[in-house]
C-alpha positions as a Markdown table, in Angstrom:
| # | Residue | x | y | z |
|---|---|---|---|---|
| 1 | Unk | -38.2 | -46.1 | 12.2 |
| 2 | Unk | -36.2 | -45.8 | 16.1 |
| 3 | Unk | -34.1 | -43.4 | 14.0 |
| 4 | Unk | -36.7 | -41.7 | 13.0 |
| 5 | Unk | -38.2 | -41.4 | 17.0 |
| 6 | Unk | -35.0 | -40.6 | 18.3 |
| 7 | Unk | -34.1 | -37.8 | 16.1 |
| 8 | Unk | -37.5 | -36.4 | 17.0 |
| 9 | Unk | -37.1 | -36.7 | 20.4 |
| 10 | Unk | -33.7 | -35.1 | 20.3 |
| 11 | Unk | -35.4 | -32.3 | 18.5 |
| 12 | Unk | -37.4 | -32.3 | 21.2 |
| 13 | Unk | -35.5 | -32.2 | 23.8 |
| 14 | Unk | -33.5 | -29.5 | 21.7 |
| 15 | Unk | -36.3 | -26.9 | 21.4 |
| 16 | Unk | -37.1 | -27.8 | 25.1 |
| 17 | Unk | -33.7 | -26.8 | 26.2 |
| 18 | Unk | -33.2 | -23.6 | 23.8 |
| 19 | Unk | -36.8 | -22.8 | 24.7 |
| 20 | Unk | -36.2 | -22.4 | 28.6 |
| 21 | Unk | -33.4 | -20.5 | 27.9 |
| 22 | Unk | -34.8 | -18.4 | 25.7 |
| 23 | Unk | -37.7 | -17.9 | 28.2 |
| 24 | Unk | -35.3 | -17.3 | 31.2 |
| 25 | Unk | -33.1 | -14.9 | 28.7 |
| 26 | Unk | -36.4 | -12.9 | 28.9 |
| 27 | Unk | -36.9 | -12.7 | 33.0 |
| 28 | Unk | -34.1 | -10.0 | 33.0 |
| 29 | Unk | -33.6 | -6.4 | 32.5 |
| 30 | Unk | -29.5 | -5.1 | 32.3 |
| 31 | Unk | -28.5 | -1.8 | 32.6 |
| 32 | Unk | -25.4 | -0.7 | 31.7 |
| 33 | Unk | -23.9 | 2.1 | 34.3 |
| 34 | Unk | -20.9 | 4.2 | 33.7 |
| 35 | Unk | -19.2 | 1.6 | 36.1 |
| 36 | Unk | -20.8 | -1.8 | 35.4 |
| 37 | Unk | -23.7 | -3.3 | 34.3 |
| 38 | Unk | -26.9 | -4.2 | 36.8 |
| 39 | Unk | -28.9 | -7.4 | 36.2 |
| 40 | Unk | -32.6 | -7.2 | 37.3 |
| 41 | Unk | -34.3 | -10.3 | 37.4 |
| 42 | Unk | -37.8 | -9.4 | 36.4 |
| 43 | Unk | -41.2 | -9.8 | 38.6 |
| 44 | Unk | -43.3 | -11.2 | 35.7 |
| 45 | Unk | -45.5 | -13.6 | 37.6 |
| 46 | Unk | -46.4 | -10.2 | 40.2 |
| 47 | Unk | -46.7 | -7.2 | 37.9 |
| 48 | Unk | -47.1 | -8.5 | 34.0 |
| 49 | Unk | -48.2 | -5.2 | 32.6 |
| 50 | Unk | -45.6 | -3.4 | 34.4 |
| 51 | Unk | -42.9 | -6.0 | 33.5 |
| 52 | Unk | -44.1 | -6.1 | 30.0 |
| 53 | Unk | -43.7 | -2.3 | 29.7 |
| 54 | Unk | -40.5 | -1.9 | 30.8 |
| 55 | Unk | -39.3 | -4.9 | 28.6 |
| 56 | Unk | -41.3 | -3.2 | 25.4 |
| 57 | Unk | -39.5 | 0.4 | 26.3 |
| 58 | Unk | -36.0 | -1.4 | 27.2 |
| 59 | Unk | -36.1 | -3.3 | 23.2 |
| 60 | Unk | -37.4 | 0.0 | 21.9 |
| 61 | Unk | -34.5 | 1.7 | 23.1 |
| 62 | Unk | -36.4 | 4.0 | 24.7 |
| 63 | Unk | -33.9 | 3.9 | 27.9 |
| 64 | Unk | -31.0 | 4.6 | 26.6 |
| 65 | Unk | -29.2 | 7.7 | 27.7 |
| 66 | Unk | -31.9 | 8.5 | 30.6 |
| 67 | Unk | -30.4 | 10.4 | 33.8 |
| 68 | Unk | -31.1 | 9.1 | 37.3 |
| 69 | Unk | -32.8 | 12.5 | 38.1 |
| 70 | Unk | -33.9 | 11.7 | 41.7 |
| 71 | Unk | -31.4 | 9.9 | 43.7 |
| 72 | Unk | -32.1 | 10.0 | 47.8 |
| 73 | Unk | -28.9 | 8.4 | 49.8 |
| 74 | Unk | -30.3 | 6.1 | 51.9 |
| 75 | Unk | -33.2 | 5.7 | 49.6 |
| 76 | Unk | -33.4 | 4.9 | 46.3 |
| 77 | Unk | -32.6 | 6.0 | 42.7 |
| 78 | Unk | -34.9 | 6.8 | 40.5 |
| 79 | Unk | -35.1 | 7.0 | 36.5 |
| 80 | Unk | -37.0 | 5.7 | 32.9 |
| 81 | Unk | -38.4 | 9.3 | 32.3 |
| 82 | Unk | -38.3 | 9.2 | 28.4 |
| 83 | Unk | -40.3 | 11.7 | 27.8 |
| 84 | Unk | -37.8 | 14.6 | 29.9 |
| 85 | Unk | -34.9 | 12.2 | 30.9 |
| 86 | Unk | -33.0 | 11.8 | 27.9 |
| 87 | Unk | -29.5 | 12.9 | 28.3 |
| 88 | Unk | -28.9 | 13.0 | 24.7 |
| 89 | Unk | -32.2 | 13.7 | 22.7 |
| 90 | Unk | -34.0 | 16.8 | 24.3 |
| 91 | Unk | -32.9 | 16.7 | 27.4 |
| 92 | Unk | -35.0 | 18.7 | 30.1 |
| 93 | Unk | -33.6 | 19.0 | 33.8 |
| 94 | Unk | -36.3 | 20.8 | 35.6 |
| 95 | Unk | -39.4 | 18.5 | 33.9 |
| 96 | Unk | -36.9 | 15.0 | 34.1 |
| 97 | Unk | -39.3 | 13.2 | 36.7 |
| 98 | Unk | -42.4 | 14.9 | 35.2 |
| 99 | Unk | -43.0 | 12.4 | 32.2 |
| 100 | Unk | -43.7 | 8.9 | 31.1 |
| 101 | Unk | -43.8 | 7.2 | 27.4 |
| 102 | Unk | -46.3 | 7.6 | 24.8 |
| 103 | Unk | -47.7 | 4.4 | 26.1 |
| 104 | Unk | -50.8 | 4.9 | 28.1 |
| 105 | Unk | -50.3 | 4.8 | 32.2 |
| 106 | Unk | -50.9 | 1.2 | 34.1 |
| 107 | Unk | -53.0 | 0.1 | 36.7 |
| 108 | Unk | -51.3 | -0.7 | 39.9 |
| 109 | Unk | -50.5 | -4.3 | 40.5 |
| 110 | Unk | -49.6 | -4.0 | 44.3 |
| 111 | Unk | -48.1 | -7.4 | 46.0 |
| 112 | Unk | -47.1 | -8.7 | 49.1 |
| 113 | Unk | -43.3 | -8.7 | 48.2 |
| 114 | Unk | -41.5 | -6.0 | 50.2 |
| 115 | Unk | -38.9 | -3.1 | 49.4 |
| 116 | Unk | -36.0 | -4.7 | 50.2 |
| 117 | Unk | -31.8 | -3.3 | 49.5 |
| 118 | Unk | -32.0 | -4.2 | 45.2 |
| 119 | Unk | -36.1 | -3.9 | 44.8 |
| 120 | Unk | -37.1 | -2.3 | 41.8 |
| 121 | Unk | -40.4 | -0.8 | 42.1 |
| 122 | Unk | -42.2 | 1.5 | 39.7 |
| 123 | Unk | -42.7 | 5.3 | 39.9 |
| 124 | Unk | -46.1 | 7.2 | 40.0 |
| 125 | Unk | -48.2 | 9.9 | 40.8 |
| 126 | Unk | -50.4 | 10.2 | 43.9 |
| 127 | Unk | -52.8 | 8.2 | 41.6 |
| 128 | Unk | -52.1 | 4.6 | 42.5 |
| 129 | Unk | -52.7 | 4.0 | 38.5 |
| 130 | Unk | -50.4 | 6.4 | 36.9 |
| 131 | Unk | -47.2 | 4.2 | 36.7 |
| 132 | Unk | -46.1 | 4.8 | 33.4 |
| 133 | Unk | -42.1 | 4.6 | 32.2 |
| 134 | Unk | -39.8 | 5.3 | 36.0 |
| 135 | Unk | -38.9 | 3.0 | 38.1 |
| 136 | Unk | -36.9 | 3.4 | 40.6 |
| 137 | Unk | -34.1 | 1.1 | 42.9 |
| 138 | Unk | -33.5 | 0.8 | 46.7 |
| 139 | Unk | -30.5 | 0.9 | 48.5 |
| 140 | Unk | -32.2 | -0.2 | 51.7 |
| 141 | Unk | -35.4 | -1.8 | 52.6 |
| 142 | Unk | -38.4 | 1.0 | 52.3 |
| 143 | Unk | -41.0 | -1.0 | 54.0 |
| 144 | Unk | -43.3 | 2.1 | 54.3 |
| 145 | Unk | -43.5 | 1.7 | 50.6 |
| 146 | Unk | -44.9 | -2.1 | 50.6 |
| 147 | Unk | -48.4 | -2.7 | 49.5 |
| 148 | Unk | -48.2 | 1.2 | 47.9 |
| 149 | Unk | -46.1 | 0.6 | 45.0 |
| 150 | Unk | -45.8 | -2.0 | 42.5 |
| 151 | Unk | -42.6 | -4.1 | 42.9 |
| 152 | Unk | -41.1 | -5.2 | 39.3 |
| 153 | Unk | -37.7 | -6.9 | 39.9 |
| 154 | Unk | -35.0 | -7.4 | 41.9 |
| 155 | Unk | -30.9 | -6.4 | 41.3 |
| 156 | Unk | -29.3 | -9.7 | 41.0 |
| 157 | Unk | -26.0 | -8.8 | 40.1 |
| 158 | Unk | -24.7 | -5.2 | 40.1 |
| 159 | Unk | -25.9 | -3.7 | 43.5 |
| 160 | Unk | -22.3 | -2.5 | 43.7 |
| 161 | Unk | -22.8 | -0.1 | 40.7 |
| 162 | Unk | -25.7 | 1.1 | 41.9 |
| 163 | Unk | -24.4 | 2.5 | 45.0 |
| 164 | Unk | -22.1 | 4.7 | 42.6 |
| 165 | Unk | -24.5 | 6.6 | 41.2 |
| 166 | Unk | -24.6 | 9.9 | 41.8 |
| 167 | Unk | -26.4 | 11.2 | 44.7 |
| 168 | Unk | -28.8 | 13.9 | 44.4 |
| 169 | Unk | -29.6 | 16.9 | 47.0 |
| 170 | Unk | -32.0 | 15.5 | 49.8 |
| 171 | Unk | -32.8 | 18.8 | 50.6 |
| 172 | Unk | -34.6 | 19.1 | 47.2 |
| 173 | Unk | -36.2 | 15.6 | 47.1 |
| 174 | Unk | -33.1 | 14.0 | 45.6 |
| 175 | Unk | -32.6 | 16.2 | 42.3 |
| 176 | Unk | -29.6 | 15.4 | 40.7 |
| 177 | Unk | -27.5 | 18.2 | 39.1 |
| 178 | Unk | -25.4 | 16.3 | 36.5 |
| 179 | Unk | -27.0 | 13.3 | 36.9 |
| 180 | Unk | -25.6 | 9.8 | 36.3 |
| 181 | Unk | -27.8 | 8.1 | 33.5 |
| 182 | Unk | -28.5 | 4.4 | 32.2 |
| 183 | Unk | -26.0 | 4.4 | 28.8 |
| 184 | Unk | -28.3 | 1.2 | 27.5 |
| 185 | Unk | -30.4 | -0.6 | 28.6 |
| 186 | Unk | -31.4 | -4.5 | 27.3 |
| 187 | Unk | -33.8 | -7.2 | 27.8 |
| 188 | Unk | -31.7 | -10.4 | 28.8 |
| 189 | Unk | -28.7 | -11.0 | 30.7 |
């Protein structure tokens, strides 16, 4: 019968231990850039929905091949416009930044964390709630945007590869000409 217990417990333990892992496999978001990959550790406790869209899009493969289109030096670099943004599926330069997903636009779930260098925050409209598939990632703090956007992660590894991609033409609000895309994106580490 103590064999009996222990294996259980073991078992246990086991799925404890494989369960946590699993679960923490799931807090992050990697993007794979022409010169490395970025790891975003995902904001799940402050935006859900928003987190929980871009981890649905990310396993649909719905980022894959999308352009930066809006990169500011300085600033930040913005991208996940599936609709326009694909570099290799219907690719539309003028509209890339105008679309979303088929999935229906989110409410804003604004928090007290700050834009800081490696904070990934959501794109939208003037609407607050019309966040749908772009996100976008600061090189520097943007603390003018705190409290107005909805913050979803934050670059853990990779900051370096972000500051490679291609910068875009402030003088027309960042637009990239041959922009720089994310090749793949996965949920996970």
């Amino acid at each position: 019968m103590n064999i009996l217990k222990l294996a259980f417990a073991g078992a246990l333990l086991l799925a404890s231990v494989l369960g946590n892992a699993f679960a923490q496999a799931k807090d992050y978001l990697t993007i794979q850039l022409k010169d490395g990959p970025v790891v975003i550790e995902l904001a799940s406790d402050v935006a859900p929905k928003h987190v929980a869209r871009l981890k649905e899009l990310a396993e649909a493969g719905e980022y894959n091949n999308v352009a930066f289109h809006r990169v500011i030096p300085g600033f930040m670099a913005q991208t996940g416009d599936v609709q326009y943004g694909n570099m290799e599926k219907d690719f539309q330069a003028g509209m890339a930044g105008m679309g979303g997903s088929s999935k229906p636009d989110l409410e804003a779930e604004f928090s007290e964390v700050p834009f800081a260098r490696g904070t990934v925050g959501m794109a939208r409209s003037q609407d607050p709630n019309s966040a749908n598939s772009q996100f976008f990632i600061m090189f520097a703090p943007g603390d003018f945007l705190n409290g107005q956007y909805t913050v979803v992660g934050q670059v853990v590894e990779g900051m370096e590869n972000v500051d490679k991609i291609k910068m875009g033409d402030e003088a027309n609000n960042g637009s990239v000409t041959d922009p720089d895309r994310m090749i793949s994106v996965k949920v996970g580490k």
